[in-house]
C-alpha positions in Angstrom: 0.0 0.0 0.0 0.9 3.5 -0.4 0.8 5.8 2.8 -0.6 9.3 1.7 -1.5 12.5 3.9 -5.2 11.2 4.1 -4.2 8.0 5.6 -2.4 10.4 8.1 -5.4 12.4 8.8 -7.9 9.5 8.9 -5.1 7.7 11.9 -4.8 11.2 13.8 -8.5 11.4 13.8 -9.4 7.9 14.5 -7.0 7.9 17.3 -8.4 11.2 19.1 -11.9 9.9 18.5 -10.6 6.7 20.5 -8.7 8.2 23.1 -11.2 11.0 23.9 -13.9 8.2 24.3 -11.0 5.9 26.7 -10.5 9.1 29.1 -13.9 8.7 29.8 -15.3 5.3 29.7 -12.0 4.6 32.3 -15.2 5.8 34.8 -17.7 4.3 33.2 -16.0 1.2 33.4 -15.4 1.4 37.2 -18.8 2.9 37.8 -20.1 -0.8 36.7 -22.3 1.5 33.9 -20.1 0.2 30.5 -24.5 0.6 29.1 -24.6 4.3 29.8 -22.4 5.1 27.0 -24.3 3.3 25.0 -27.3 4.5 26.1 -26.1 8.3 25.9 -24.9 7.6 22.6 -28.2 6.7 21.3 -30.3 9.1 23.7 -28.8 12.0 22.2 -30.1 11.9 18.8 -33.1 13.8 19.6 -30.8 16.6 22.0 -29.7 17.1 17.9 -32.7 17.6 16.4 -33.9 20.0 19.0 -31.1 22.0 18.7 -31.0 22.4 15.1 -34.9 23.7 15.5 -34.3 25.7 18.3 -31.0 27.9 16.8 -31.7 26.7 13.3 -27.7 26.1 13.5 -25.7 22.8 12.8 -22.7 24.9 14.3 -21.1 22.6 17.0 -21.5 24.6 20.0 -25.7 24.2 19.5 -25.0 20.7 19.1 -22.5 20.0 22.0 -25.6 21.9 24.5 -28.0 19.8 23.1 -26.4 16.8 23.5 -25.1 17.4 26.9 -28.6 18.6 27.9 -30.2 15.0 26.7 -27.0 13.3 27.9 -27.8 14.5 31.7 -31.4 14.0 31.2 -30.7 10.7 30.3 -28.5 9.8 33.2 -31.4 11.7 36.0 -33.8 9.2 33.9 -31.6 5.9 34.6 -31.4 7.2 38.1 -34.9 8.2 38.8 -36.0 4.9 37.5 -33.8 2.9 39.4 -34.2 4.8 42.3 -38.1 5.1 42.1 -39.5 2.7 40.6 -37.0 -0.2 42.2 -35.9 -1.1 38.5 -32.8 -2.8 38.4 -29.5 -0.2 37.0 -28.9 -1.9 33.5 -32.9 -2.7 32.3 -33.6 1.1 33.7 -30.5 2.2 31.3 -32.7 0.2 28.6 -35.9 1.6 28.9 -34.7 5.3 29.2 -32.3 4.6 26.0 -34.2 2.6 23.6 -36.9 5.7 24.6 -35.4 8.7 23.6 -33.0 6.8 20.6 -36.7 6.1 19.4 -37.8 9.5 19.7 -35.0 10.6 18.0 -35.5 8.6 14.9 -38.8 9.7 14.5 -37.6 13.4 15.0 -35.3 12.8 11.5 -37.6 11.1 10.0 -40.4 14.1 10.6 -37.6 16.8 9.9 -35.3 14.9 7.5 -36.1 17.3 4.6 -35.8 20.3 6.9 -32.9 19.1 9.1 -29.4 18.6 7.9 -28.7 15.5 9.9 -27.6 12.5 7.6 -28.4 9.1 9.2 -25.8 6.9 7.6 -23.1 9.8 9.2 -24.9 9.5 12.3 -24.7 5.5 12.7 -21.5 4.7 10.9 -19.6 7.5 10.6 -17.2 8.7 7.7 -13.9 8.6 8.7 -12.7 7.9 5.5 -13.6 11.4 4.0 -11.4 13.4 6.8 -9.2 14.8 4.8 -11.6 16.0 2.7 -13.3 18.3 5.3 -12.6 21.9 5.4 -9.1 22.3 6.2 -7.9 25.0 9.1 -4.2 26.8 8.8 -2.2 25.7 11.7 1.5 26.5 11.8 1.8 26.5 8.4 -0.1 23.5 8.4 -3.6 22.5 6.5 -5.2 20.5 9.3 -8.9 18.8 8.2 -11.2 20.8 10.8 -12.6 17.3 12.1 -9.5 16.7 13.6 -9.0 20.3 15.2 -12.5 19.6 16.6 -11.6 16.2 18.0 -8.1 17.5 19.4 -10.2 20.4 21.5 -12.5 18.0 22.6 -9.1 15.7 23.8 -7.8 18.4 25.3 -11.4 19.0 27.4 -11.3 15.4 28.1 -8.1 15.5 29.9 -8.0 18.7 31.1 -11.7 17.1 33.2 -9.5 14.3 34.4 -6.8 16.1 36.2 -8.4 18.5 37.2 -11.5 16.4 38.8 -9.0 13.2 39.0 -9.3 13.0 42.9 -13.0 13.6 43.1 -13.6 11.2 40.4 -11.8 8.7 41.3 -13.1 9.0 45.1 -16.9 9.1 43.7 -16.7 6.3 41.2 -15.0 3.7 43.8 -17.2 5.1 47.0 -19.7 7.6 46.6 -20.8 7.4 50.1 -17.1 8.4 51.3 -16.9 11.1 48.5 -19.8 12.5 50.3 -18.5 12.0 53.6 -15.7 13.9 52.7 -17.7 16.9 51.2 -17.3 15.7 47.2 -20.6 16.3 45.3 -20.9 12.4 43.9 -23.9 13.5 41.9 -22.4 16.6 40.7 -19.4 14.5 39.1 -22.0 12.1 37.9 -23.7 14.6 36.0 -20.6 16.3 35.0 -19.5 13.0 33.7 -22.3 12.4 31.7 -22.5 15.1 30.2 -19.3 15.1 28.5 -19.6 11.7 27.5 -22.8 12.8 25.7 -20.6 15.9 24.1 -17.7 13.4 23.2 -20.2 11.3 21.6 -21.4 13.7 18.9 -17.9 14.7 18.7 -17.5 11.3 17.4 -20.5 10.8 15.3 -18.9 12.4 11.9 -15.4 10.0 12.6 -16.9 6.8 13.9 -20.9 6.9 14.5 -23.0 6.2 17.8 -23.0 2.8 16.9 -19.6 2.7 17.3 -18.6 5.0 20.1 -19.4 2.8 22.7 -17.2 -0.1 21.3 -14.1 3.3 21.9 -15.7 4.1 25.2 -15.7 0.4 26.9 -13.2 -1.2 25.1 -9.8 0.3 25.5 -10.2 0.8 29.5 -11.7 -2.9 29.8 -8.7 -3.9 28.1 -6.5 -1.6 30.4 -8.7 -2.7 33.2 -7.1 -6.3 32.8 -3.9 -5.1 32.6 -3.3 -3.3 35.9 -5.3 -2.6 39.6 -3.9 1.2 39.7 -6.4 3.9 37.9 -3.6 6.3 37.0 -1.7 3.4 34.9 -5.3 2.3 33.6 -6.2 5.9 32.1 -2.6 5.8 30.4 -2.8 2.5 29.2 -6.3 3.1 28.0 -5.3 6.1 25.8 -2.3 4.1 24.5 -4.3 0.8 23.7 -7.3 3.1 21.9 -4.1 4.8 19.7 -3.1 1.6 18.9 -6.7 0.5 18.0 -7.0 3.8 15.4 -4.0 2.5 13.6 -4.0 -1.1 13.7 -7.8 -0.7 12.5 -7.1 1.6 9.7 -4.1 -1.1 8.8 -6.3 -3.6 8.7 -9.0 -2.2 6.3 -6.6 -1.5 3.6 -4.8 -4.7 3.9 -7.3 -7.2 5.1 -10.0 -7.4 2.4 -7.5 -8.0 -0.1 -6.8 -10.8 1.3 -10.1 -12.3 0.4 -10.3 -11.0 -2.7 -12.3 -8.0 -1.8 -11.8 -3.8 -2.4 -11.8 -2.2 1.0 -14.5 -2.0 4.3 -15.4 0.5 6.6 -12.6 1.5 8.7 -14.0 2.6 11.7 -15.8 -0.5 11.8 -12.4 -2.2 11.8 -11.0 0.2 14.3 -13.0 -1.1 16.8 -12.2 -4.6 15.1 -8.8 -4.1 16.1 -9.9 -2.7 19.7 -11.7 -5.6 20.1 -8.9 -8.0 19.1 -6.4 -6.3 21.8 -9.1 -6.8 24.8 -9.2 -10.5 23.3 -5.0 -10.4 23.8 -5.9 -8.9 26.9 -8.5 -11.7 28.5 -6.4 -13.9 27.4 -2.6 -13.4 28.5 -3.2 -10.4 30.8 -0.2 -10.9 34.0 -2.6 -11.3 36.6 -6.7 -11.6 35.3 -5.9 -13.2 32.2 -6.6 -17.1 31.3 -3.6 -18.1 30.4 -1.8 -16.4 33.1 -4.3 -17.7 35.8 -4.1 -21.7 34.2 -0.3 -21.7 34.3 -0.6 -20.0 37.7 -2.9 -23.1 39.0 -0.4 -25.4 37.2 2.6 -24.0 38.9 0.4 -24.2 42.5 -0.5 -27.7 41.3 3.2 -28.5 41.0 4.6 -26.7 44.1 2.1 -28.3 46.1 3.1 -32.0 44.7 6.5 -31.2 45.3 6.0 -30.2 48.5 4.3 -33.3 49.3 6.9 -35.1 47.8 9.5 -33.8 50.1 7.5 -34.7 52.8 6.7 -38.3 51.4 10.5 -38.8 51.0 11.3 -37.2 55.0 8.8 -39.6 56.3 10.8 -42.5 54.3 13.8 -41.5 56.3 12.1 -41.6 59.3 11.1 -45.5 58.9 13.9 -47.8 60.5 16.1 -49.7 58.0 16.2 -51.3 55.6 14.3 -47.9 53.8 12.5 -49.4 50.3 13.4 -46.9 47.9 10.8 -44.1 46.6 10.1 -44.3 42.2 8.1 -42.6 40.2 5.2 -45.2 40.7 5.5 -45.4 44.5 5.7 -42.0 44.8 2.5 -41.6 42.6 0.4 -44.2 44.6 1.3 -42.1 48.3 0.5 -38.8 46.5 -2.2 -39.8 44.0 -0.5 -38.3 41.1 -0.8 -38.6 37.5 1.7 -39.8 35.3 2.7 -36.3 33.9 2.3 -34.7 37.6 4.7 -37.3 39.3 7.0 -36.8 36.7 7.1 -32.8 36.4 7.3 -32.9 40.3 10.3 -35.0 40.6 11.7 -33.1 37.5 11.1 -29.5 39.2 12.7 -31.4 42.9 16.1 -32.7 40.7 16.5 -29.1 39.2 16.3 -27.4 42.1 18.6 -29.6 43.9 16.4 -30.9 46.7 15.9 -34.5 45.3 18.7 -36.6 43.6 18.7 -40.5 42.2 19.9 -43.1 44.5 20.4 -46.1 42.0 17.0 -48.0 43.2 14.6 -44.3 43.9 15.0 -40.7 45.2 16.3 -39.3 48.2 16.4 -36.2 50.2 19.4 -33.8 49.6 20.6 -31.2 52.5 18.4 -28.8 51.2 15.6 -30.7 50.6 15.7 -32.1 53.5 15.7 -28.9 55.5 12.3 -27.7 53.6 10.9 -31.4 54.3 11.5 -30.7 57.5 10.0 -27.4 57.9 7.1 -28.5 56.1 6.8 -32.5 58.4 7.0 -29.5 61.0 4.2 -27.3 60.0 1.9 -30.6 59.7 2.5 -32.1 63.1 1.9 -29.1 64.6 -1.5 -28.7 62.8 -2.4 -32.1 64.2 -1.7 -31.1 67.4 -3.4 -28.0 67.2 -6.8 -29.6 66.1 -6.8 -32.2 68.2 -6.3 -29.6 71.2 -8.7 -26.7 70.5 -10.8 -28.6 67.4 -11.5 -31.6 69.6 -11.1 -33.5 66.3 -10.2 -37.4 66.9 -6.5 -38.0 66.0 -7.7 -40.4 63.0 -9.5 -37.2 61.4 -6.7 -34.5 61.4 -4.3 -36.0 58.5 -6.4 -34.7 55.8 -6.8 -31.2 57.2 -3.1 -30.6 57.7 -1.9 -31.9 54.7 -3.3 -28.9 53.3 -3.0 -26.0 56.2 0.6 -27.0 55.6 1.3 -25.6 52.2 0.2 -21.9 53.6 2.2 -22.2 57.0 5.2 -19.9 57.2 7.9 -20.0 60.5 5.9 -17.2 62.2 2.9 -19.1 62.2 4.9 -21.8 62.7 6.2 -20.2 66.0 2.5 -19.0 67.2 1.3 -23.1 66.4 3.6 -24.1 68.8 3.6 -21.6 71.5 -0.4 -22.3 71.7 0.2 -26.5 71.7 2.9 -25.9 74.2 6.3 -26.9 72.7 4.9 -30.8 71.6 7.6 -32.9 70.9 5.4 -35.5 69.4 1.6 -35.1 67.5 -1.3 -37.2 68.4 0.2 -39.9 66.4 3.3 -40.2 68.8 5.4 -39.2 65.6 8.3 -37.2 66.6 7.8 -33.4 65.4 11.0 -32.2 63.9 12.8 -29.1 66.0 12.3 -25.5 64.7 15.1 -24.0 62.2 
C-alpha cells in the first residue's frame, strides 16, 4: 500500500476519537455502567434535532448543549427509575435509552427534509472522507477541521480528568465516602455524563454512535485487565485506543484483499482491532488473564506435589532400615499423582537440587531435607493444634493438615507451637521435627 496525507489524517483522527472516548469510559468502566455510553450515545439523537430547530444552526457549539442537555437527562432518567421505581440499574439504562433513541428517529424522519442531519453519518460515521473536510491553517499547516474539533475535545477530556482526578476517582469507587468527605458524587455524575454525551457527537462524523461505545468500553476494559492502579489504567487506555485507530485503519486496507475483496469500513475495523487487543488482553493479561491464571494453577498444582513429595521422602527416612526406595510409581500411589504430575514434580525437585537419584529411587538432599523438614513441622503441629482446640479425633486430622501445611510460614509456625505448648510428638506419637 501506499501511505498518503489522508491515511495520516484519517489515523490522527481515528486515534483522538478513540482516546477521547477511553479518558472517559475509564469511569464508566469502574462505575459498573459500560450501558450508559451506549445508552447516551443513542439518547442524544433527539438533544440534535432540537437543537437544530431551536438555533436553526448545525454549528457545533448548538450541538455539543443539546447533547449534553439529553446526555444529563438521560443519566437523571436511569437514576430516577432505578431509584423510584426499584428497576434494576442496567434494564432502567434500557428503557430510558431505547426511549429517547426512538424519539429521535422519529424526529429525522419528521424533519429529515428540513434538518441537515444525515443518518448513515450519524450510525456509521465517515472517517474515510477526513481529509476532505474543510481544512484549518495551523503553523503552516492545512489541518482537516474534524480533527481540530476532536483534538479540542481531547484536550477538554483530559483537562476534566486532572483537574477532577481526585474527586472522580473517590466518587466512582465510593460515593458514600466522596460525600462523607464533602465531594458532590452526583455533581461529578452529572458532569461526567454530560461530556460523555458531548464526546459522543464529537464522534458521530469520525466513527458513529453505533460505534462509540465499542471506543468508550473497550480500550479501558482492556487496560482494566492489565493493571489494579487507575492512574496506569487511564494511560494505558489512551495508548491501547491509539493503537486501535492505527492497527484498525491497517487492517481495512490490507485485510480485504486478502479475500479478494476492495476495501471495508474502517472505523468499523478500528474497533475490530480494539476488540482483538481486549481478546490479547482476556487472554494473556499478567494477573486476570486465562492463560496467566491456568499456568498459575499449574505452577500451584506442581509446588504443592512437590512439596508433598518432600514430605513423602522425609517420612521414608524416618522409617527404620532397611528404607524401600521411593520411584516414580511409588511415589504416585502415596500422592495420588498422575503420570505427567509425578513426573514434572520429581523433574522441578532434581532441578532445584532438593531431590537426587539413589540407584533404586530418590532421596532427600541437604536442602531438601531442610524444607521437608519445615514442612513435616508445620503438619505435626496442625495435628496437634486440632486435636487440642478442634477436639477432632486423631484419625481425622491427617487430611486437614496436609493442606494448612502448604500456607504455614515460620511465624505461624512459631504462634502453632507456642499455643500446643512446645509438643515434641503429635497425636500420632510421631516425633515433630525441631524448629530452624
Amino acid at each position: 500500500m501506499t501511505w498518503t496525507t489522508a491515511d495520516t489524517w484519517i489515523v490522527v483522527a481515528g486515534a483522538l476519537t478513540a482516546a477521547s472516548c477511553a479518558l472517559l469510559g475509564n469511569y464508566l468502566v469502574l462505575r459498573r455502567m459500560s450501558m450508559m455510553g451506549d445508552a447516551i450515545s443513542h439518547a442524544v439523537l433527539p438533544g440534535l434535532a432540537v437543537a437544530f430547530v431551536l438555533t436553526g444552526s448545525r454549528a457545533n457549539l448548538p450541538m455539543f448543549v443539546g447533547a449534553a442537555v439529553v446526555g444529563v437527562l438521560t443519566a437523571m432518567l436511569t437514576q430516577s427509575i432505578h431509584s423510584l421505581g426499584q428497576v434494576e440499574q442496567s434494564a432502567s439504562m434500557g428503557v430510558v435509552f431505547t426511549l429517547l433513541f426512538a424519539v429521535g428517529l422519529v424526529l429525522m424522519e419528521l424533519w429529515a427534509r428540513h434538518v441537515d442531519l444525515d443518518p448513515g453519518c450519524v450510525l456509521f460515521g465517515a472517517i474515510e472522507l477526513v481529509a476532505l473536510d474543510t481544512t484549518v491553517r495551523l503553523a503552516g499547516l492545512d489541518v482537516p477541521w474534524a480533527v481540530v474539533t476532536l483534538a479540542g475535545m481531547f484536550a477538554v477530556n483530559t483537562a476534566f480528568v486532572l483537574l477532577f482526578y481526585k474527586e472522580l476517582k473517590i466518587s466512582s469507587f465510593d460515593p458514600k465516602l466522596s460525600t462523607t468527605l464533602g465531594i458532590n458524587a452526583n455533581l461529578m455524575h452529572y458532569l461526567l455524563m454530560g461530556l460523555v454525551a458531548a464526546t459522543s457527537v464529537a464522534c458521530f462524523p469520525i466513527v458513529g454512535s453505533i460505534l462509540v461505545i465499542a471506543m468508550l468500553i473497550v480500550p479501558p476494559a482492556a487496560a482494566h485487565l492489565l493493571t489494579d492502579r487507575l492512574s496506569t489504567m487511564i494511560v494505558l487506555s489512551v495508548a491501547l485506543a491509539g493503537a486501535s485507530a492505527v492497527l484498525g485503519h491497517l487492517g481495512a486496507v490490507t485485510v480485504p484483499g486478502w479475500f479478494g475483496f476492495r476495501d471495508t469500513s474502517i472505523a468499523g475495523m478500528m474497533a475490530v482491532a480494539a476488540g482483538a487487543i481486549l481478546t490479547i488482553a482476556i487472554l494473556f493479561a499478567p494477573r486476570h488473564g486465562i492463560v496467566s491464571r491456568a499456568l498459575h494453577r499449574v505452577r500451584l498444582t506442581l509446588q504443592v506435589a512437590q512439596e508433598d513429595a518432600l514430605g513423602l521422602l522425609y517420612r521414608v527416612e524416618e522409617m527404620p532400615s532397611p528404607r524401600p526406595p521411593v520411584a516414580v510409581p511409588a511415589l504416585r500411589q502415596a500422592l495420588a499423582l498422575g503420570p505427567l504430575t509425578a513426573r514434572a514434580t520429581l523433574a522441578g525437585l532434581v532441578r532445584s537440587g532438593k531431590v537426587e537419584w539413589g540407584g533404586q529411587g530418590y532421596r532427600l538432599t541437604e536442602r531438601g531435607r531442610d524444607d521437608a523438614r519445615r514442612m513435616v513441622r508445620a503438619h505435626r503441629l496442625w495435628e496437634s493444634y486440632l486435636v487440642q482446640f478442634m477436639g477432632l479425633p486423631p484419625d481425622h486430622v491427617h487430611s486437614a493438615a496436609m493442606r494448612l501445611e502448604h500456607v504455614t510460614d515460620p511465624a505461624m509456625q512459631r504462634q502453632l507451637a507456642d499455643r500446643t505448648e512446645q509438643p515434641q510428638r503429635d497425636p500420632h506419637g510421631m516425633s515433630i521435627p525441631p524448629a530452624d
